[in-house]
C-alpha positions as a LaTeX table, in Angstrom:
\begin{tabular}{lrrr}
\hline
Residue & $x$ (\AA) & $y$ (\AA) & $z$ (\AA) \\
\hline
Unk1 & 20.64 & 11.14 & 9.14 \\
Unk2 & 20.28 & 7.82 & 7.89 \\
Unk3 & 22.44 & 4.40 & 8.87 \\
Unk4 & 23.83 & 2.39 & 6.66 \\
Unk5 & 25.18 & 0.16 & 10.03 \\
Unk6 & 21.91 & $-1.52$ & 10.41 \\
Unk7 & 21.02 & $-5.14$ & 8.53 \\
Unk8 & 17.31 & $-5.73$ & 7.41 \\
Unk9 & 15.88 & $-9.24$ & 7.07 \\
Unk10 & 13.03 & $-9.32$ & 5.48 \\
Unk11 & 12.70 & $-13.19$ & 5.26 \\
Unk12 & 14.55 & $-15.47$ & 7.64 \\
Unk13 & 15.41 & $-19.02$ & 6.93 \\
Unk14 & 11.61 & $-20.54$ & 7.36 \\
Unk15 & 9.40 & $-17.63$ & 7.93 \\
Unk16 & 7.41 & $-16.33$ & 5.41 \\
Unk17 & 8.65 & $-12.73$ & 4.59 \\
Unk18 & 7.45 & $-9.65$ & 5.71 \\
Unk19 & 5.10 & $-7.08$ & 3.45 \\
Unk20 & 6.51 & $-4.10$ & 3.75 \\
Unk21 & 8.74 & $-4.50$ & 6.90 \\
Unk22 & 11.52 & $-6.24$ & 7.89 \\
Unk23 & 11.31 & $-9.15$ & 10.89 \\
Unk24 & 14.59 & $-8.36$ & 12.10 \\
Unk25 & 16.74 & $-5.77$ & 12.15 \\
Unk26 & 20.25 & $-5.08$ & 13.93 \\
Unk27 & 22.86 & $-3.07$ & 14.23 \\
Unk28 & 25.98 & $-1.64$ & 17.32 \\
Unk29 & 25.30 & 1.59 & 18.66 \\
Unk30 & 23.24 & 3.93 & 21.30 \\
Unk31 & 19.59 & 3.65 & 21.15 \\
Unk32 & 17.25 & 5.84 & 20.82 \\
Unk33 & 13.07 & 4.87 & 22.13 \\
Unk34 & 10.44 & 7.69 & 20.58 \\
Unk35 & 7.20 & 7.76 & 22.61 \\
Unk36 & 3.88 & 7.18 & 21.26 \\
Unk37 & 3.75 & 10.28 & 18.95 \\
Unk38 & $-0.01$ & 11.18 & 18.25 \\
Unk39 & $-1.38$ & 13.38 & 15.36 \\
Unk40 & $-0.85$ & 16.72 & 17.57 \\
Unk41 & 0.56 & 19.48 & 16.40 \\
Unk42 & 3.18 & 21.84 & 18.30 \\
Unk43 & 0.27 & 23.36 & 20.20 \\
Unk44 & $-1.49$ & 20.07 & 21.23 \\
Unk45 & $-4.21$ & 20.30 & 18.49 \\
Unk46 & $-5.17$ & 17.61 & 16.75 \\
Unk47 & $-4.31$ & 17.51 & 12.74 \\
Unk48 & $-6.92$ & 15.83 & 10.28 \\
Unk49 & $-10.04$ & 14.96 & 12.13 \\
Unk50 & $-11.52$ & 11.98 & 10.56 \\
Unk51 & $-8.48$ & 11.66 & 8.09 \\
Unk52 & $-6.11$ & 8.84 & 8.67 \\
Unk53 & $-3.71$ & 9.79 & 5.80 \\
Unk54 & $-3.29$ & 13.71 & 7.79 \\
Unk55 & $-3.17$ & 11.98 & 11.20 \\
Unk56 & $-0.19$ & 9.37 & 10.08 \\
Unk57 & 1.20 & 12.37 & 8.49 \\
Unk58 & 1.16 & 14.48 & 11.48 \\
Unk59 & 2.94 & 10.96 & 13.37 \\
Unk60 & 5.82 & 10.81 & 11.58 \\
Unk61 & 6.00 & 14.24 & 11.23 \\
Unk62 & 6.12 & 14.03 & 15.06 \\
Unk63 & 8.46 & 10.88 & 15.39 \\
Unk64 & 10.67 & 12.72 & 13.00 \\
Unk65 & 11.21 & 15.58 & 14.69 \\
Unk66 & 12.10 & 13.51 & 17.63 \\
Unk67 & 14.29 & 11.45 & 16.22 \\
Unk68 & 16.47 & 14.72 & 15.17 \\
Unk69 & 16.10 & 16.00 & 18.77 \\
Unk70 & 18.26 & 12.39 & 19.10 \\
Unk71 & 20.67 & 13.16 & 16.87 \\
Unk72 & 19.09 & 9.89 & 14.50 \\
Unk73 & 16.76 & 10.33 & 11.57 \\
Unk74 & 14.64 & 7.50 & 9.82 \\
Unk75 & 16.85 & 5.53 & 8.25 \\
Unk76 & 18.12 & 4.77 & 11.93 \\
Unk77 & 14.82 & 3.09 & 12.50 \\
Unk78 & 14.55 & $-0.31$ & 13.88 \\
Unk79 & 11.34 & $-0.91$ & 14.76 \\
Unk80 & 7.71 & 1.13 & 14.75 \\
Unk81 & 4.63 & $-0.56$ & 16.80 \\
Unk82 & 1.55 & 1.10 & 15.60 \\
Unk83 & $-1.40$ & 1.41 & 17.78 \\
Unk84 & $-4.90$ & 2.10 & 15.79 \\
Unk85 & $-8.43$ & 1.63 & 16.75 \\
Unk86 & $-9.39$ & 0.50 & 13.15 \\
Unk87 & $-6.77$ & $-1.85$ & 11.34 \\
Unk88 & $-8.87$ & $-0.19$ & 8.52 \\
Unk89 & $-6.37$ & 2.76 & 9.06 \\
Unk90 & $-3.18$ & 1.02 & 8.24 \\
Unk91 & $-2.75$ & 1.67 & 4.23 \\
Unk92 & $-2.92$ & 4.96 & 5.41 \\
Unk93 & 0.16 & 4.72 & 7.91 \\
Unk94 & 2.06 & 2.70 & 5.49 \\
Unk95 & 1.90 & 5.34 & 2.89 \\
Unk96 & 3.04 & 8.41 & 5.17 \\
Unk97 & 5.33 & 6.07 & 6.74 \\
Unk98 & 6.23 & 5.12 & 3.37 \\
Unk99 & 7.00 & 8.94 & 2.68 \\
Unk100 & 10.35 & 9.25 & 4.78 \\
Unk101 & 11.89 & 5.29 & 4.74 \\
Unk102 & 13.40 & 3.71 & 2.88 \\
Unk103 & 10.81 & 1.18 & 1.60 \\
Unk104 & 13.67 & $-1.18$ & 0.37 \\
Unk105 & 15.06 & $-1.53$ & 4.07 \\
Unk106 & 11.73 & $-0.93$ & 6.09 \\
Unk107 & 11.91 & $-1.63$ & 9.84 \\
Unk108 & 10.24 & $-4.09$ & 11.79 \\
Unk109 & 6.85 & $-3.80$ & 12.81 \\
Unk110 & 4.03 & $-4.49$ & 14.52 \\
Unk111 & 0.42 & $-3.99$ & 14.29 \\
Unk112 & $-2.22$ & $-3.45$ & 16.99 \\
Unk113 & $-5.88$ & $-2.98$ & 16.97 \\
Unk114 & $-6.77$ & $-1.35$ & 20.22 \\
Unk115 & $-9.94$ & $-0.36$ & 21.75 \\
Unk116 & $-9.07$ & 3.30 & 22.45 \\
Unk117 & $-6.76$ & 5.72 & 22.37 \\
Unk118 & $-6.07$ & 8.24 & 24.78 \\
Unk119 & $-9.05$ & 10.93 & 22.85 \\
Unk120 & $-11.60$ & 9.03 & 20.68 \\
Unk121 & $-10.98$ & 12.05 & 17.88 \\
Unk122 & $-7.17$ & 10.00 & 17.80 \\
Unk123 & $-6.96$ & 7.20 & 15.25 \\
Unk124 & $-3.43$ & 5.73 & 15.32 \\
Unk125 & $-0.39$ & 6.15 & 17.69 \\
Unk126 & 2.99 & 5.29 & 16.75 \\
Unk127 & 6.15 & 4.06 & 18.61 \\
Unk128 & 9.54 & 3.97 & 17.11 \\
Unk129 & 13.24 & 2.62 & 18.38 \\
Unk130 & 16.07 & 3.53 & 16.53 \\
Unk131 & 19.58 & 2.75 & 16.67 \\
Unk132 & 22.69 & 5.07 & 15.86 \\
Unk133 & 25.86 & 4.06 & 14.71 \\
Unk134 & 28.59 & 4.40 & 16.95 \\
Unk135 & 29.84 & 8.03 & 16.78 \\
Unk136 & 27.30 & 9.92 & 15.39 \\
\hline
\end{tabular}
């Protein structure tokens, strides 16, 4: 699913814009809060030891399944908060992430370097809130 309802602004009237994301985005309609998904897989094993670009794979792999479980999909996607212990690990996310958005209306997002995760084999975990038009 994707929504067309929602309106991305990437550079607000005196703020810098945004690489890659959006600093606001609204919309109407019901919405939908995704958990921190982790790189697990259905069993609760952990995809690409050691390889950010497998992990953030495995995350929005996660976070998309999810969001259909929601009846949304990514282009309902407001906002992701991504949770890494190495900023280091962020071109990683933004290219998986960049995978299955649309990178011309990217969500908002935000950034943070944290000391640990809930296993120290876990590099990133990712949050997303999405919002669905009215009637789907």
């Amino acid at each position: 699913m994707s929504s067309s309802s929602l309106s991305h602004v990437t550079a607000p009237d005196g703020v810098a814009p945004g690489n890659g994301y959006s600093h606001v985005v609204h919309g109407t309609g019901r919405c939908v809060a995704v958990s921190g998904q982790m790189p697990l897989d259905a069993q609760g094993e952990l995809v690409g030891a050691g390889d950010p670009l497998a992990q953030a794979r495995q995350v929005f792999t996660n976070i998309g399944r999810c969001l259909t479980a929601a009846g949304a999909g990514f282009g309902d996607v407001a906002k992701l908060t991504y949770y890494v212990t190495d900023i280091a690990v962020i071109p990683a996310l933004r290219t998986a992430r960049d995978e299955v958005i649309d990178t011309a209306r990217p969500p908002a997002s935000t950034a943070v370097q944290v000391a640990a995760l809930v296993r120290p084999d876990i590099l990133m975990e990712v949050e997303a809130l999405a919002i669905v038009p009215e009637g789907a």
